[in-house]
C-alpha positions as CSV (number, residue, x, y, z in Angstrom):
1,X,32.5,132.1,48.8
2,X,30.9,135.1,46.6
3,X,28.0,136.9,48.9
4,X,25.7,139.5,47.7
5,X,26.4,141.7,50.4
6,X,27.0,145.2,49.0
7,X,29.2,147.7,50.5
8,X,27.7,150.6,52.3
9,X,27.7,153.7,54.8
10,X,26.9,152.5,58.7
11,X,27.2,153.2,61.7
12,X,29.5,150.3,63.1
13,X,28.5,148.7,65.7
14,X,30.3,145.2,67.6
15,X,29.3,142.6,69.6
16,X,32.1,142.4,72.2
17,X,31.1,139.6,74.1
18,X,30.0,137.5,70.8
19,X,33.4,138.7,69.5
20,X,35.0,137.1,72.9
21,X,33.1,134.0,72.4
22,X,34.3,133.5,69.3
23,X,37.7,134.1,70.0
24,X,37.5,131.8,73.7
25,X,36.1,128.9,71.3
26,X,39.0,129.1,69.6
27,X,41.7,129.1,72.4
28,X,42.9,125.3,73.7
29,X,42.8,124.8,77.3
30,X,46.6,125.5,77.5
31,X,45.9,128.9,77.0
32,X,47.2,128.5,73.2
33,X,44.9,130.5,70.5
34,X,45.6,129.5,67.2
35,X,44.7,131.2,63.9
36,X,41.1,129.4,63.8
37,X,40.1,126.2,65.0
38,X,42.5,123.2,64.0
39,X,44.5,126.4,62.6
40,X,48.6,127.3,63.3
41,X,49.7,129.3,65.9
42,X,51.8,131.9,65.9
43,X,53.1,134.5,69.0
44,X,51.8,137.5,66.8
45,X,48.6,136.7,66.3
46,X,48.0,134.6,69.7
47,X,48.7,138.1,71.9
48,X,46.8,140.1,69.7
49,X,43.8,137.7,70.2
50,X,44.6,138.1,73.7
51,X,44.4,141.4,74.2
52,X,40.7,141.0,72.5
53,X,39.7,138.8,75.1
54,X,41.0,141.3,77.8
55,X,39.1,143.9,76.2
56,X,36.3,141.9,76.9
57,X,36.8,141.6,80.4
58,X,38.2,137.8,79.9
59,X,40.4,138.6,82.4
60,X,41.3,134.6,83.3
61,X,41.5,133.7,79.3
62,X,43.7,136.4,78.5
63,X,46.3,135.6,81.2
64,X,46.3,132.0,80.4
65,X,47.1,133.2,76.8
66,X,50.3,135.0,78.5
67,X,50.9,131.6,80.8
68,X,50.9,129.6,77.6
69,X,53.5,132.7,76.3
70,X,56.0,132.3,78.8
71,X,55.4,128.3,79.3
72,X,56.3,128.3,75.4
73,X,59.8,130.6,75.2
74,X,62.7,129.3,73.8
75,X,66.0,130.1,75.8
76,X,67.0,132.6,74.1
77,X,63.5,134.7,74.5
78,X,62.0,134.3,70.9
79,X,59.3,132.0,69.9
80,X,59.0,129.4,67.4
81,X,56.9,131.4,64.6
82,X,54.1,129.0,63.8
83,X,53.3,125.8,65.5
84,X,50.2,123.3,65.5
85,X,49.2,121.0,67.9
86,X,53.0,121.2,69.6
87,X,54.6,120.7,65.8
88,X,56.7,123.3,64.9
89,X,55.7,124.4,60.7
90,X,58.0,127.3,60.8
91,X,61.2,127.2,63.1
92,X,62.1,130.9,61.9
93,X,62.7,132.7,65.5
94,X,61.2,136.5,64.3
95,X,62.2,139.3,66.4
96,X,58.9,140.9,66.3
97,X,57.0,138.2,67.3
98,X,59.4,138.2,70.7
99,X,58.7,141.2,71.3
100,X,54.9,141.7,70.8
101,X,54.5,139.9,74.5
102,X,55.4,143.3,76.1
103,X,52.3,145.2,74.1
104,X,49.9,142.5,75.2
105,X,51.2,142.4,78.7
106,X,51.0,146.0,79.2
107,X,47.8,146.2,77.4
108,X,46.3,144.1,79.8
109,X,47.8,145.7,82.9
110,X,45.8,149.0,81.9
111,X,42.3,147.1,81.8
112,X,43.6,144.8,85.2
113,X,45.9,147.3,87.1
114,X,47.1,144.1,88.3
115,X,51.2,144.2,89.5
116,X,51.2,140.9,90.2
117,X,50.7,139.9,86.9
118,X,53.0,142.5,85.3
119,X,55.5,140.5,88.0
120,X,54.7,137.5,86.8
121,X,54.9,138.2,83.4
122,X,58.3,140.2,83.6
123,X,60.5,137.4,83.0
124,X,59.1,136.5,79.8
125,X,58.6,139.9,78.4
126,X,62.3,141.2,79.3
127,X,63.6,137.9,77.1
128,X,61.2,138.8,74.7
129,X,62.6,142.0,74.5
130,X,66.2,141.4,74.7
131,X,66.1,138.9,71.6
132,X,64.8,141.6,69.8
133,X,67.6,143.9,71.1
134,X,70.4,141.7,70.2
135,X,68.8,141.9,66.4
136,X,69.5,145.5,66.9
137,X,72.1,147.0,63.6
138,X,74.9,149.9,64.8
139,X,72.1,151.8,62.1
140,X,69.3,151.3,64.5
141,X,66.5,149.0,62.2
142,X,65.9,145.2,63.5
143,X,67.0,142.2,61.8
144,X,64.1,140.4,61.6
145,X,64.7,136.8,62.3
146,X,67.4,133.7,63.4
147,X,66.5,130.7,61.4
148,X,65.9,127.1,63.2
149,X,69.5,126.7,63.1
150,X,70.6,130.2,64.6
151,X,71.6,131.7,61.8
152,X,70.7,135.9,61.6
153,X,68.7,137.2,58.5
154,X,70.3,140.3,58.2
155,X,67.3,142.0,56.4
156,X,65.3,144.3,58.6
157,X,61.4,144.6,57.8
158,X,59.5,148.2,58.2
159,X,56.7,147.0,59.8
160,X,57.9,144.3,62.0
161,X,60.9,147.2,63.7
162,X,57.8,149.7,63.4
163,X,55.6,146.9,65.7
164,X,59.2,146.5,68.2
165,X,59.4,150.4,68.6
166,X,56.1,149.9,70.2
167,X,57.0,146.8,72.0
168,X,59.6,148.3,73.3
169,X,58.1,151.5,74.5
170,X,55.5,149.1,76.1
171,X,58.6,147.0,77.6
172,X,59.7,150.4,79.1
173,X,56.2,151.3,80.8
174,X,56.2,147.5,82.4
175,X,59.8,148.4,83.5
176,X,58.1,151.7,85.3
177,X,55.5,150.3,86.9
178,X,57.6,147.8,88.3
179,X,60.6,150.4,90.0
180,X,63.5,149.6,87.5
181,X,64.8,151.2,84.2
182,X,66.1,149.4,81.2
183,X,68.4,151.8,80.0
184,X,69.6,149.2,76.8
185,X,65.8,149.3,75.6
186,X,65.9,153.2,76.4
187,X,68.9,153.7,73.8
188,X,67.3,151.0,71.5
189,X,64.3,152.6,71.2
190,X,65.9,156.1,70.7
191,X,68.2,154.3,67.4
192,X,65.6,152.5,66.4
193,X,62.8,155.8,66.3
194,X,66.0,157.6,64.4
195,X,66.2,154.7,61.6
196,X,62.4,154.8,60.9
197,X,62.1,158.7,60.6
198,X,65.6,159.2,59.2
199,X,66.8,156.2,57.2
200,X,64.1,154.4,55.6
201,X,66.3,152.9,53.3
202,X,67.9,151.0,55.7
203,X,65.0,148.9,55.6
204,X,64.1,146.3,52.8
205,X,61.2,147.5,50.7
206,X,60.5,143.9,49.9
207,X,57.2,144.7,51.7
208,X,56.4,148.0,50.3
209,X,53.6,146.9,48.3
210,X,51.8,146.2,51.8
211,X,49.3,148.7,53.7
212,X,51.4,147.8,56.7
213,X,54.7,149.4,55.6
214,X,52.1,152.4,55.4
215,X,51.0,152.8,58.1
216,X,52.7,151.0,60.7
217,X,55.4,153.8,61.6
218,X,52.4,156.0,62.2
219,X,50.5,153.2,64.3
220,X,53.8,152.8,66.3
221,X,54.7,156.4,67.2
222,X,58.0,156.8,65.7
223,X,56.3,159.2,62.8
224,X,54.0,161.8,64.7
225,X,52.4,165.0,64.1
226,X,52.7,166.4,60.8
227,X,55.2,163.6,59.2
228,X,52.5,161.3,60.5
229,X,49.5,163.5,58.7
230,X,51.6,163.6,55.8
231,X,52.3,159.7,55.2
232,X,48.6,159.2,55.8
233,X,47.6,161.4,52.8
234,X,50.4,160.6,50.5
235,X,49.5,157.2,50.7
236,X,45.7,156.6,50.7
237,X,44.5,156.3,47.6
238,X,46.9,154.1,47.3
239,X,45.6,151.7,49.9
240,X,42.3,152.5,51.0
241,X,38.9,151.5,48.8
242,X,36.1,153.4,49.5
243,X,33.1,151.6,51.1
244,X,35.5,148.1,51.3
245,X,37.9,148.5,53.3
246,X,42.2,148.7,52.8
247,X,44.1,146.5,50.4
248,X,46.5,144.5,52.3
249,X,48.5,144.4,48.9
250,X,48.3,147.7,46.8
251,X,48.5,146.2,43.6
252,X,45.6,143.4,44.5
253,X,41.5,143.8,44.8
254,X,41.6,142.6,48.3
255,X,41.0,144.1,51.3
256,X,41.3,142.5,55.1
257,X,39.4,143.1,57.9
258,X,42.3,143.6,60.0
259,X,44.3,146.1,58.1
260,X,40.9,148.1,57.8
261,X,40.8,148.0,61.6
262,X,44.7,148.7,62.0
263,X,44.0,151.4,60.1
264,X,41.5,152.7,62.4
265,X,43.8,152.5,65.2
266,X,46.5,154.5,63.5
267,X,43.8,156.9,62.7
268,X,43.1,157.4,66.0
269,X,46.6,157.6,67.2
270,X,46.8,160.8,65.4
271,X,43.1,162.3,66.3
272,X,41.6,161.9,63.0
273,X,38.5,160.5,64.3
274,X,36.2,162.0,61.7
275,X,38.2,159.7,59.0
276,X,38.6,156.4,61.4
277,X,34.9,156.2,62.3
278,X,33.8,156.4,58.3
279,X,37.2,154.0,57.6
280,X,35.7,151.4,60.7
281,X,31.9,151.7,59.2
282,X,33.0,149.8,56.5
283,X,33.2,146.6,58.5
284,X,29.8,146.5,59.5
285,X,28.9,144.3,56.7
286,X,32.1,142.5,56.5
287,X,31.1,139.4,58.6
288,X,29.7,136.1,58.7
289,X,26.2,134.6,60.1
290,X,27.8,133.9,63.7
291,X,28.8,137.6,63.8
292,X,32.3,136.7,63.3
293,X,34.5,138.6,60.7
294,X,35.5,138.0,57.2
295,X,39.6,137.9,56.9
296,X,39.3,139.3,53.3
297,X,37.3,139.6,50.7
298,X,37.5,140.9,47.1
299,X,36.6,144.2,45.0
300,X,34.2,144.5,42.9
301,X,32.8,141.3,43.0
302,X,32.4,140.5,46.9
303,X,34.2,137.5,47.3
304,X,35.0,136.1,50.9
305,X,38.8,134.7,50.8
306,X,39.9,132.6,52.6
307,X,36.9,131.9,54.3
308,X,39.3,131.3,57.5
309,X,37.5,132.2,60.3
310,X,40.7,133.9,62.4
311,X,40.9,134.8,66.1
312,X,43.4,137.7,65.2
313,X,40.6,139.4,63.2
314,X,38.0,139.7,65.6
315,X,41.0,140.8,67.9
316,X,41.9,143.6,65.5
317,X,38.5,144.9,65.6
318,X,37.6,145.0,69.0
319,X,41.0,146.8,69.5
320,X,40.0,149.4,66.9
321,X,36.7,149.6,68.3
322,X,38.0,150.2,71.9
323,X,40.1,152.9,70.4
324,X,37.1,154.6,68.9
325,X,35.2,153.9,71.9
326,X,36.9,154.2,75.1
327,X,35.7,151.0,76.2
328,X,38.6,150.0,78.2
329,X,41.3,152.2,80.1
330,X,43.9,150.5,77.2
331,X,41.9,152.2,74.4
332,X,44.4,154.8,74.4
333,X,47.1,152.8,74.1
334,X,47.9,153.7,70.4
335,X,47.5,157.8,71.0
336,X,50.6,159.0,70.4
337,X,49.3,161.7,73.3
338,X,49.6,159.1,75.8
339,X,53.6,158.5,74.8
340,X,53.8,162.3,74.4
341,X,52.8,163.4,77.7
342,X,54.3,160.2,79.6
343,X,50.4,159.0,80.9
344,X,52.0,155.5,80.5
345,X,55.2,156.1,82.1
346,X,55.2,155.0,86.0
347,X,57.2,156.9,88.5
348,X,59.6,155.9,91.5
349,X,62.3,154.3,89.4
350,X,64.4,152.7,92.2
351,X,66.3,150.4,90.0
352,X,68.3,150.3,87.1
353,X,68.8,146.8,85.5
């Protein structure tokens, strides 16, 4: 679809509760969210439209997204990584999508300060977790995936161990607030921090065309302060269009809604507001009729592809709005402050597991 919208400096605003809508009309009454409606699922993309619809204050949608999460694991803790209507489409068991459960979980346990949930939903996210773990290298860097059959990939992705450092510093705050230390996701995330900062090349650069191999070790945490500052500058023009938006790929004329708000959020992590706000005013423009967001859409000439409505994308902005706005207590959640000072951390840690 080509639209004759052109790009242009505003002041971005969002429609939370429209966003919600959109994203509830999407979810089945399992709890399941798929991409779009009739779309795949996948674990990824289904918590991160969760934690849009806890944003919201969806508090009952949102934990029957996690029900559906734990109702769903595999006995080994992973995930099937695409399914539709019960079918699986992909059988590949990805270590970062067993792991993201623990970000949405705690994320939802800032807005809620509900224990009972974090309780409930312990089980799930410490399997979650430990799959990831036992994809853990001696180096430190993830594997990323088992196949249908079991069998390890022994190629470790950037951004998916970038997105499982976080998981599991979100594993470890759950752990907190519940009286117990993991020390085996402790010294995880500790190898795994080291192999990001210190060994890049350990990881496959098959994705290094990607914005998310950019920016996702700053988004994370593991690359802070001035390492942080640096990657952000060394990389932009590389990634980041003006008035559009960032290229998901850096060698193609597209840019996504989502990586544009992803970006935001890493922005914010590191306090450079000034640049996430202009970066986020970009979107304002980017969205359909029924307020809904584009998922991508071309440069120069303003074409909307796919026109794939996606649950995920309104997710990703409402989180990079929260971030920007301090809607919710969770809006911090990326600051790498938050991880510096220990504001997530609980105390009383009465067992060790």
């Amino acid at each position: 679809m080509k639209v004759g919208v052109e790009p242009c400096l505003e002041i971005a605003t969002v429609d939370i509760e429209g966003l919600a809508s959109f994203i509830a009309g999407i979810q089945k009454e399992n709890g399941e969210i798929p991409w779009s409606a009739g779309g795949k699922t996948d674990p990824w993309d289904h918590v991160e439209s969760a934690m849009g619809l806890s944003i919201a204050g969806q508090k009952q949608r949102a934990e029957r997204a996690y029900d559906w999460m734990a109702a769903t694991q595999l006995e080994d803790g992973s995930w099937w990584s695409a399914v539709r209507d019960g079918i699986i489409e992909d059988g590949t068991r990805d270590s970062n999508f067993a792991a993201y459960i623990a970000v949405g979980v705690f994320h939802h346990y800032l807005i809620t300060e509900d224990l009972g949930f974090l309780r409930r939903m312990w089980t799930a996210v410490k399997a979650g977790l430990d799959y990831a773990l036992s994809l853990q290298s001696p180096a430190g860097e993830i594997y990323w995936a088992k196949n249908q059959e079991g069998q390890v990939d022994p190629m470790a992705l950037l951004t998916g161990s970038s997105s499982i450092y976080m998981s599991f510093k979100c594993g470890l705050s759950i752990a907190a607030q519940l009286g117990m230390t993991v020390n085996s996701w402790s010294q995880a995330l500790k190898k795994l921090g080291s192999a990001i900062k210190n060994r890049p090349t350990h990881f496959n650069m098959i994705k290094s065309r990607f914005s998310m191999d950019w920016y996702y070790p700053i988004l994370c945490g593991a690359l802070t302060g001035v390492e942080a500052r640096k990657r952000i500058d060394h990389y932009w023009d590389k990634f980041v269009v003006p008035g559009w938006g960032v290229r998901c790929v850096c060698d193609r004329p597209w840019v996504t809604m989502a990586e544009t708000s992803e970006l935001v959020l890493a922005l914010a992590a590191v306090n450079a507001y000034e640049e996430a706000e202009m970066v986020f005013s970009w979107l304002w423009d980017k969205k359909y009729e029924d307020g809904s967001y584009w998922m991508g859409v071309t440069f120069p000439d303003c074409v909307v592809w796919p026109d794939e409505k996606t649950a995920w994308t309104a997710a990703a902005v409402l989180l990079a709005y929260d971030a920007l706005r301090g809607i919710t207590p969770a809006g911090g959640l990326f600051k790498h402050s938050g991880w510096e000072d220990n504001r997530w951390l609980g105390h009383n840690h009465k067992k060790r597991i």
